[in-house]
N, CA, C and O atoms as a GROMACS GRO file, in nm:
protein
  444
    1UNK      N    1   6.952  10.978  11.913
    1UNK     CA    2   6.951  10.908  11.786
    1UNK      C    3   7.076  10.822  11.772
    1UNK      O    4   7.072  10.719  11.705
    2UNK      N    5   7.218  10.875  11.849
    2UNK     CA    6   7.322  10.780  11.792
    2UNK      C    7   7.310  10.653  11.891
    2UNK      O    8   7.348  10.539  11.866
    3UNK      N    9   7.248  10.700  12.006
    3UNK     CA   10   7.224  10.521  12.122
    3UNK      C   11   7.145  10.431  12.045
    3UNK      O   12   7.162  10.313  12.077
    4UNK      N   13   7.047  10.457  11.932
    4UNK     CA   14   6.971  10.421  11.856
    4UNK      C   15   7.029  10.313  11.699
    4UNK      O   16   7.014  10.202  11.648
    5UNK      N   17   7.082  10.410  11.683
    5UNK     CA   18   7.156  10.394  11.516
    5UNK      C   19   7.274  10.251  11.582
    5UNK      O   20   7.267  10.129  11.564
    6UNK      N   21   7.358  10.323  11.650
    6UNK     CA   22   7.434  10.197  11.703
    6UNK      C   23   7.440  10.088  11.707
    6UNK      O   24   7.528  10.026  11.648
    7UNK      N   25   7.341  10.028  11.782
    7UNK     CA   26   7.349   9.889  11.768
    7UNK      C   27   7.221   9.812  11.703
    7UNK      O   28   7.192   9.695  11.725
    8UNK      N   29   7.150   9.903  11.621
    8UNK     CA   30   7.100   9.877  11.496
    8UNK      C   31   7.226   9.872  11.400
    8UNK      O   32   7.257   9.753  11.388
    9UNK      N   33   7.303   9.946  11.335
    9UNK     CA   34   7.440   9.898  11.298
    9UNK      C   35   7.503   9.823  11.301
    9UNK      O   36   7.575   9.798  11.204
   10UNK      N   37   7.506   9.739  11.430
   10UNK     CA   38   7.562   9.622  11.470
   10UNK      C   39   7.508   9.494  11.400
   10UNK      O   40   7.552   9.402  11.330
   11UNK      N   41   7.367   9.543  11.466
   11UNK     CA   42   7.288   9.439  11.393
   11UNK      C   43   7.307   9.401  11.258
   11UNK      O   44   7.353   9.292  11.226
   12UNK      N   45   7.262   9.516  11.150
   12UNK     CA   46   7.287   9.482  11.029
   12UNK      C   47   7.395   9.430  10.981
   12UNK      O   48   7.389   9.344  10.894
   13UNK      N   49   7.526   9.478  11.035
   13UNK     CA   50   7.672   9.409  10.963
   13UNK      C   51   7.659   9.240  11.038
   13UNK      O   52   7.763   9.179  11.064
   14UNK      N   53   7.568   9.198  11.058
   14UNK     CA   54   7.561   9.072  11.065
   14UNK      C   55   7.474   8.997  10.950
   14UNK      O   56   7.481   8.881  10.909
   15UNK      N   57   7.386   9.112  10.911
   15UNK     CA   58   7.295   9.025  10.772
   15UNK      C   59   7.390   9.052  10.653
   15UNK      O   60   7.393   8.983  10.551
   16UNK      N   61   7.485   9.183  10.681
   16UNK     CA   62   7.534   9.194  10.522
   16UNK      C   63   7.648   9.083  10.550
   16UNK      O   64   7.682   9.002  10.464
   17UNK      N   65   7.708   9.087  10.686
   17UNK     CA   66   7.830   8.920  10.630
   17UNK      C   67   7.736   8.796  10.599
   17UNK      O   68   7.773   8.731  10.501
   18UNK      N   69   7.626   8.752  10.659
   18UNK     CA   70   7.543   8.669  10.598
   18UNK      C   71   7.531   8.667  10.455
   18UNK      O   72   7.561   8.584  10.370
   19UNK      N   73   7.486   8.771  10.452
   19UNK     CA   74   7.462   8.783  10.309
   19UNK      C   75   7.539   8.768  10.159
   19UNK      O   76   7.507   8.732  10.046
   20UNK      N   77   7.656   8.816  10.225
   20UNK     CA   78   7.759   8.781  10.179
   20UNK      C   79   7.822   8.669  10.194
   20UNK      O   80   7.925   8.696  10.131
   21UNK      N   81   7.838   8.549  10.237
   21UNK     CA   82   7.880   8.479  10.280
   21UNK      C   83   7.739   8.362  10.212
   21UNK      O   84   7.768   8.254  10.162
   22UNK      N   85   7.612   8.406  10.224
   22UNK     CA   86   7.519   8.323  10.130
   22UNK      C   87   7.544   8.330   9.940
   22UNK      O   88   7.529   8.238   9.860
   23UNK      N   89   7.582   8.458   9.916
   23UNK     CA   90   7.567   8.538   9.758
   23UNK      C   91   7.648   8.460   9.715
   23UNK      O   92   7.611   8.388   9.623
   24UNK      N   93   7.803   8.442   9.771
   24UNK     CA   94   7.946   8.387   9.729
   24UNK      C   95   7.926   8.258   9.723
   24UNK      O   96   7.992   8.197   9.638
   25UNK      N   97   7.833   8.183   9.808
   25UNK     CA   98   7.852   8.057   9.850
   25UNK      C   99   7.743   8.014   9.696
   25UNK      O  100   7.799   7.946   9.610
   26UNK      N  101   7.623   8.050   9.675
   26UNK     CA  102   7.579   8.037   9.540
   26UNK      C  103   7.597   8.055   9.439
   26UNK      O  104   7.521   8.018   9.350
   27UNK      N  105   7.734   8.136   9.414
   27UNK     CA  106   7.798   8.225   9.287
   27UNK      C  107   7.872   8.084   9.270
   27UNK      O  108   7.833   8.017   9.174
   28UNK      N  109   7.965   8.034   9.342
   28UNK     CA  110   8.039   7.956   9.370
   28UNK      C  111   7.990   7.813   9.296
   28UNK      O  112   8.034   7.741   9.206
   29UNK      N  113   7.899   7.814   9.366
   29UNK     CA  114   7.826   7.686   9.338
   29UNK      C  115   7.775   7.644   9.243
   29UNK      O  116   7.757   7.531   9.199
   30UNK      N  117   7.740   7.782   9.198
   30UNK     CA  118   7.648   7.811   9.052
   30UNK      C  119   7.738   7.782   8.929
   30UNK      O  120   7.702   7.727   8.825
   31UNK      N  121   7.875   7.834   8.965
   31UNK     CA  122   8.030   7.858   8.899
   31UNK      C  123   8.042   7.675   8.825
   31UNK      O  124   8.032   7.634   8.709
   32UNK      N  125   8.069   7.592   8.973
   32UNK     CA  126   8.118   7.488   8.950
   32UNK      C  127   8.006   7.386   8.866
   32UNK      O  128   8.032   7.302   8.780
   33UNK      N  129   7.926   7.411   8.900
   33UNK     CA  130   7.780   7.328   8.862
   33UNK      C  131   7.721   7.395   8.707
   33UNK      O  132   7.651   7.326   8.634
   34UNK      N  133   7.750   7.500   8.681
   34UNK     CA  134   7.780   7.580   8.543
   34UNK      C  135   7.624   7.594   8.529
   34UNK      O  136   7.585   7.559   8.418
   35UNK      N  137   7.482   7.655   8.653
   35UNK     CA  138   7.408   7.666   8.679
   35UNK      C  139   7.350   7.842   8.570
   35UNK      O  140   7.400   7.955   8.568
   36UNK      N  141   7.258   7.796   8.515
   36UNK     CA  142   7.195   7.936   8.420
   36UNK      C  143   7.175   8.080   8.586
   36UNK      O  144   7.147   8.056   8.703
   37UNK      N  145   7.205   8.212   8.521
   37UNK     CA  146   7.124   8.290   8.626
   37UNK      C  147   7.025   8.323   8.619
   37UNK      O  148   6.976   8.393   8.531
   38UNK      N  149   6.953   8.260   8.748
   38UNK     CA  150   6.826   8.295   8.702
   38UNK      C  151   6.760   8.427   8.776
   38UNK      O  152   6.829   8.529   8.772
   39UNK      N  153   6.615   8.434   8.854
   39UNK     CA  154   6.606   8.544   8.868
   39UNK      C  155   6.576   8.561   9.008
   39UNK      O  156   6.530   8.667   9.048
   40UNK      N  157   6.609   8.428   9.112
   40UNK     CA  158   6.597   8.374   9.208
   40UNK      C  159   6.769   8.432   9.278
   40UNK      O  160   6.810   8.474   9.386
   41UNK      N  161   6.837   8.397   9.119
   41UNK     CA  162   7.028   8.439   9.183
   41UNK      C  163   7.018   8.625   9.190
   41UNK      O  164   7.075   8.698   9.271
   42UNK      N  165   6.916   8.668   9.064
   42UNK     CA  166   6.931   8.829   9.077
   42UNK      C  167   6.872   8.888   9.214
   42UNK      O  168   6.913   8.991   9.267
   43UNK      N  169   6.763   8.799   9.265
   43UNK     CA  170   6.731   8.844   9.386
   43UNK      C  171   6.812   8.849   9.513
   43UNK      O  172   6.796   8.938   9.596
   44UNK      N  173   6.907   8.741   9.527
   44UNK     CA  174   6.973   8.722   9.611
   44UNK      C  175   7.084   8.807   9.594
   44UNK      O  176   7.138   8.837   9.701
   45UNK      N  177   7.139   8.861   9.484
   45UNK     CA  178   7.237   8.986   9.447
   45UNK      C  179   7.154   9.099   9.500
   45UNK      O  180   7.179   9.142   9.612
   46UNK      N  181   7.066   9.144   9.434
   46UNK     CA  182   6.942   9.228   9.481
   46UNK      C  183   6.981   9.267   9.644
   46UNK      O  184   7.050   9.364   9.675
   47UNK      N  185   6.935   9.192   9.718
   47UNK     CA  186   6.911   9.215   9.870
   47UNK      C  187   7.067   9.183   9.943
   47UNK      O  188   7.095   9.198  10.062
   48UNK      N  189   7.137   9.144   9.858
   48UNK     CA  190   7.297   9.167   9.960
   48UNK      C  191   7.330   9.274   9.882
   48UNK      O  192   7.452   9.274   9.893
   49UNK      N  193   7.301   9.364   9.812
   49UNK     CA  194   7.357   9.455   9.783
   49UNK      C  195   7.272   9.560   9.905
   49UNK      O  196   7.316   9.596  10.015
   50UNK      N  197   7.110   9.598   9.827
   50UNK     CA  198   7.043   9.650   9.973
   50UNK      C  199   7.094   9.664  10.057
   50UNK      O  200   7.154   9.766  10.090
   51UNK      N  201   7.084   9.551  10.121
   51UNK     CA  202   7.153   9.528  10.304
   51UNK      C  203   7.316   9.585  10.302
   51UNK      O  204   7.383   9.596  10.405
   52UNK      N  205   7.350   9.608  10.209
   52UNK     CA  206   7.532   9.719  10.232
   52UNK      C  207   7.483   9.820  10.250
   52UNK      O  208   7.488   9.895  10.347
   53UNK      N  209   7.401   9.831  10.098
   53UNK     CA  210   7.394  10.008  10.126
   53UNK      C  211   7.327  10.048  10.256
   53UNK      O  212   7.392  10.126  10.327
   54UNK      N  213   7.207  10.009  10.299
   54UNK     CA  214   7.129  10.030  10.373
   54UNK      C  215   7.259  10.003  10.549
   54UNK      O  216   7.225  10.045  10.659
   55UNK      N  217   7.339   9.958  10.534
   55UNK     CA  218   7.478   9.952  10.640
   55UNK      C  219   7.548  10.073  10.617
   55UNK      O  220   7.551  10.150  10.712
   56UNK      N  221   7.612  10.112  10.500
   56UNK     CA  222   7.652  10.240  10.466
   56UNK      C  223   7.575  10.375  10.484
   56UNK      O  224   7.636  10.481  10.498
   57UNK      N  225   7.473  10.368  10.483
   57UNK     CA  226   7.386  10.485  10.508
   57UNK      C  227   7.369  10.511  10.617
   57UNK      O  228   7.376  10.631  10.646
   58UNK      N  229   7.336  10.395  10.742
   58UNK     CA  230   7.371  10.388  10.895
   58UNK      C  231   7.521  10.409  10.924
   58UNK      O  232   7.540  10.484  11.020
   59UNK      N  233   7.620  10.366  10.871
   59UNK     CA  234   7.748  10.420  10.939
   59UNK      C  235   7.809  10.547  10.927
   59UNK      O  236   7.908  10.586  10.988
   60UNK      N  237   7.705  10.642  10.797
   60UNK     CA  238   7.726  10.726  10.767
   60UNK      C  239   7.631  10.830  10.869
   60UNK      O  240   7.672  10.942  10.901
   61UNK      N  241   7.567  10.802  10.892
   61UNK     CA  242   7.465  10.832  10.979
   61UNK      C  243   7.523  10.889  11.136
   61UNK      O  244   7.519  10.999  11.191
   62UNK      N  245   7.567  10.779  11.169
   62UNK     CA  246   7.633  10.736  11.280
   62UNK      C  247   7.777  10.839  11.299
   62UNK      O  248   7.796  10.915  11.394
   63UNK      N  249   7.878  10.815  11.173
   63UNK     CA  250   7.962  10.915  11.204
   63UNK      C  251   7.964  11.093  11.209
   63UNK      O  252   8.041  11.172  11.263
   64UNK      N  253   7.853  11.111  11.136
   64UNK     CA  254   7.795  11.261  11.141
   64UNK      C  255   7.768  11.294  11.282
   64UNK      O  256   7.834  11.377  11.344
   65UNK      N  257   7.651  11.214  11.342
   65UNK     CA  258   7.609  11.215  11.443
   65UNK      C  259   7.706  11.231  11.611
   65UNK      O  260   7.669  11.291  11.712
   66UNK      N  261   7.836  11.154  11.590
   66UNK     CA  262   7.935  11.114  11.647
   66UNK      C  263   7.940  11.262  11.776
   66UNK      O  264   7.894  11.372  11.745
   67UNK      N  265   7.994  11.239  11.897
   67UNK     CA  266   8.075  11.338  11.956
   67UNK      C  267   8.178  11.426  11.894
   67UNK      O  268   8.198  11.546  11.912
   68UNK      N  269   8.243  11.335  11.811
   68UNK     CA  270   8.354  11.409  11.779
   68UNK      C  271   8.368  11.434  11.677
   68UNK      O  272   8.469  11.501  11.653
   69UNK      N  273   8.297  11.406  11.584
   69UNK     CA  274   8.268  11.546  11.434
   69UNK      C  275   8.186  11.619  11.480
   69UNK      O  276   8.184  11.720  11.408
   70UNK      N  277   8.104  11.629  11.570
   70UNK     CA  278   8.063  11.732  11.622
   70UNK      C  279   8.154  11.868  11.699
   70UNK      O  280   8.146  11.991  11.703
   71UNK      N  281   8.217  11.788  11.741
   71UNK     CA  282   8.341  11.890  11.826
   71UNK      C  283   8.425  11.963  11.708
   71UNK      O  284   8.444  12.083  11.693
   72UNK      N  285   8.467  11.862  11.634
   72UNK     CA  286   8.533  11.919  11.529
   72UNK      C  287   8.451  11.991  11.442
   72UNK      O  288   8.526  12.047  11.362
   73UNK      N  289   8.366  12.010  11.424
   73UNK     CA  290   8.294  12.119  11.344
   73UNK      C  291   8.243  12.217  11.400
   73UNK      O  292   8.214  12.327  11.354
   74UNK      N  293   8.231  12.177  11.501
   74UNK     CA  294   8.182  12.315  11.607
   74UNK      C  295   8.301  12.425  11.629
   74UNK      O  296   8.274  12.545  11.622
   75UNK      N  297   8.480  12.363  11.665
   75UNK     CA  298   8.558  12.404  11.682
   75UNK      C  299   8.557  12.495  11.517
   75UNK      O  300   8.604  12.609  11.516
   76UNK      N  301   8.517  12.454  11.424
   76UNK     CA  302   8.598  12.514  11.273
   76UNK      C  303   8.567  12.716  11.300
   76UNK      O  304   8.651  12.805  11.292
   77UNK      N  305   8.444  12.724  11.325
   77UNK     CA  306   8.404  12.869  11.358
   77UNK      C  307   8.488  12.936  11.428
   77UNK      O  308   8.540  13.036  11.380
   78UNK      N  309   8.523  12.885  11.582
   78UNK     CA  310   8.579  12.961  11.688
   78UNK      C  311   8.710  12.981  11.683
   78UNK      O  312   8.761  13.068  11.753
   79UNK      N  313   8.797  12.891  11.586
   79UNK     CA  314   8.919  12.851  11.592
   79UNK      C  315   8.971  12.918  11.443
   79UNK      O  316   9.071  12.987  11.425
   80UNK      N  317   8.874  12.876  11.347
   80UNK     CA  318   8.946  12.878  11.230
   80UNK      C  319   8.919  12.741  11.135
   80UNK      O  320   8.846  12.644  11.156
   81UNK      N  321   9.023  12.777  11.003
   81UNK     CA  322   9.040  12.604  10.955
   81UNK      C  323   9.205  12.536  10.993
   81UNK      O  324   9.303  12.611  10.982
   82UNK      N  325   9.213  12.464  11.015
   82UNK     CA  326   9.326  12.414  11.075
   82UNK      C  327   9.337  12.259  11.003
   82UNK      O  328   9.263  12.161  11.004
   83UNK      N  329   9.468  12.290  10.942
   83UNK     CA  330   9.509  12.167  10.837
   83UNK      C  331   9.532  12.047  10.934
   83UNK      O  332   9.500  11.937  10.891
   84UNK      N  333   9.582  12.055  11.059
   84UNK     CA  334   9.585  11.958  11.131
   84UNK      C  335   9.428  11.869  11.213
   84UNK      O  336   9.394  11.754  11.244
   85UNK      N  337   9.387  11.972  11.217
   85UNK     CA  338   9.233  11.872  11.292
   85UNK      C  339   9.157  11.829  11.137
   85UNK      O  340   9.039  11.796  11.146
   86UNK      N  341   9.204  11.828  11.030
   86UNK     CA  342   9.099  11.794  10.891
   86UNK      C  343   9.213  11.675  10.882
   86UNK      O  344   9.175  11.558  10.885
   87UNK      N  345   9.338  11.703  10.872
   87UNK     CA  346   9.487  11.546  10.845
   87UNK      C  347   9.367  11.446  10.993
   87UNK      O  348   9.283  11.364  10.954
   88UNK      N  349   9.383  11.470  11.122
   88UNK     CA  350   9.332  11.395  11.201
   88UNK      C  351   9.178  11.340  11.198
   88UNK      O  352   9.125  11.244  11.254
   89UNK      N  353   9.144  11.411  11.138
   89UNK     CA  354   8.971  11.364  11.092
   89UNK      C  355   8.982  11.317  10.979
   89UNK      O  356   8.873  11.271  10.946
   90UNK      N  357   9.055  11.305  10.902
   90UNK     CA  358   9.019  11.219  10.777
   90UNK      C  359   9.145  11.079  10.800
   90UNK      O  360   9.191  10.994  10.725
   91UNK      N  361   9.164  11.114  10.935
   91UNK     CA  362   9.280  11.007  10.934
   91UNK      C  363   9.175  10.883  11.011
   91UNK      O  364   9.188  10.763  10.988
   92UNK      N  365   9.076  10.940  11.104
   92UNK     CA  366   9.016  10.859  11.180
   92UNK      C  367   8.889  10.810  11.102
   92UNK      O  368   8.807  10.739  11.161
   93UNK      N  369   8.865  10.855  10.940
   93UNK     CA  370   8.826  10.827  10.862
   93UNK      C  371   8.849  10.658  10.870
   93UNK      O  372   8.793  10.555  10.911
   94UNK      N  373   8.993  10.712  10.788
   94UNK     CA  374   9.060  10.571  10.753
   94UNK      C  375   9.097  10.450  10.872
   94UNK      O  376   9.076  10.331  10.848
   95UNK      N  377   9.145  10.491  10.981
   95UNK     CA  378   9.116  10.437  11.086
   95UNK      C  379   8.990  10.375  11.183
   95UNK      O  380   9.016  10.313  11.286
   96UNK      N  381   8.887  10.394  11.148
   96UNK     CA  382   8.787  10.390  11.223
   96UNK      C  383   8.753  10.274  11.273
   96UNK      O  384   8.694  10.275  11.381
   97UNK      N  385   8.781  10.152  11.211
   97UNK     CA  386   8.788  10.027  11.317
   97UNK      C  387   8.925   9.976  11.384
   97UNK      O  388   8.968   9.861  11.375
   98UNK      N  389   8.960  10.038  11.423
   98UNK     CA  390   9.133  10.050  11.517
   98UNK      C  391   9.027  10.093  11.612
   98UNK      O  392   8.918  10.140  11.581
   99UNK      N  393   9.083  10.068  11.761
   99UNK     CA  394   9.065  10.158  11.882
   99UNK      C  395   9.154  10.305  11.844
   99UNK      O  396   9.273  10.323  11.818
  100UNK      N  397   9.040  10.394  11.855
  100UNK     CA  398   9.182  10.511  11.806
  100UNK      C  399   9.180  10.610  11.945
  100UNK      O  400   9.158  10.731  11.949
  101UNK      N  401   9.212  10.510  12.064
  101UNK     CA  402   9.194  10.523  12.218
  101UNK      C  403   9.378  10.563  12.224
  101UNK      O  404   9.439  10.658  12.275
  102UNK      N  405   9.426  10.433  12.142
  102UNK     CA  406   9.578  10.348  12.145
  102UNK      C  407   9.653  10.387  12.041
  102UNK      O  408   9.663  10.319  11.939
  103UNK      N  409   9.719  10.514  12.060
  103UNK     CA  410   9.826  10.604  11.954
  103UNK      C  411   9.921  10.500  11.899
  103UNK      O  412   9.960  10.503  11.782
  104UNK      N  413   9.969  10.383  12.012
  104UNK     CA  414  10.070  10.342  11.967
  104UNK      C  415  10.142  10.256  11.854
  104UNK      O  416  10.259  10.224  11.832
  105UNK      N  417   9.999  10.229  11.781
  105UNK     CA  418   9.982  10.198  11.658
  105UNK      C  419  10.046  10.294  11.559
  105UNK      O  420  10.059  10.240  11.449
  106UNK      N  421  10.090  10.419  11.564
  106UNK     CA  422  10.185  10.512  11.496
  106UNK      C  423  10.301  10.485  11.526
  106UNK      O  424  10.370  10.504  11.427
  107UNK      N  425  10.378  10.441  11.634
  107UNK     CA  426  10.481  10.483  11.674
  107UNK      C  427  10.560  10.358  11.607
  107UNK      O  428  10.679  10.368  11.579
  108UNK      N  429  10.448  10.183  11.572
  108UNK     CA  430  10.553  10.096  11.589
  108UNK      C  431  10.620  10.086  11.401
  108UNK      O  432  10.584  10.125  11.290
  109UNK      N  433  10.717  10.021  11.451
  109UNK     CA  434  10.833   9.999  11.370
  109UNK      C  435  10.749   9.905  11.242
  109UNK      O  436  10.660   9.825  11.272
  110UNK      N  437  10.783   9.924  11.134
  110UNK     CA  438  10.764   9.782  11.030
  110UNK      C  439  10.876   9.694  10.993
  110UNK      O  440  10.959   9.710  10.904
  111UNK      N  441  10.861   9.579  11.094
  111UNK     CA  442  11.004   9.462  11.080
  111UNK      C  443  10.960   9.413  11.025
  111UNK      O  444  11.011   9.311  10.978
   0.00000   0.00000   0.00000
């Protein structure tokens, strides 16, 4: 299922930047041109919203599914709870489009 979900995932974060990138471009337009909303603009809000969630539900999908919340939840039984593998899993939370291959993104300096 995750060889699956994957690059269906991929796929979609290409309709929601579309989509986004269409919504803004008519908000915009609509803005300057001082255009009524009609129900043609609610639709187009409508389906770029859809197309997130329906992205969010796949990446959510996807990270459950993962090797390595798997490992890490499998480990919680045999091991215990351990404040350090939950700090590192909710760190790769926040990290998750970094290569988190390449530590050395911790180490560098802020000049």
């Amino acid at each position: 299922m995750y060889d699956l979900l994957l690059p269906f995932h991929s796929l979609v974060r290409w309709l929601v930047l579309s989509g986004l990138i269409y919504a803004l471009y008519i908000a915009v337009l609509g803005y300057a041109k001082g255009w009524q909303f009609t129900k043609q603009h609610d639709s187009i809000r409508h389906w770029t919203a859809t197309i997130s969630h329906v992205q969010l539900i796949l990446g959510i999908l996807i990270y459950t599914k993962s090797i390595a919340v798997k490992s890490f939840f499998s480990g919680l039984s045999a091991q215990g709870y351990r404040l350090e593998s939950f700090f590192w899993h909710c760190s790769y939370l926040m990290y998750a489009g970094r290569d988190c291959t390449d530590h050395d993104w911790f180490s560098q300096s802020k000049t």
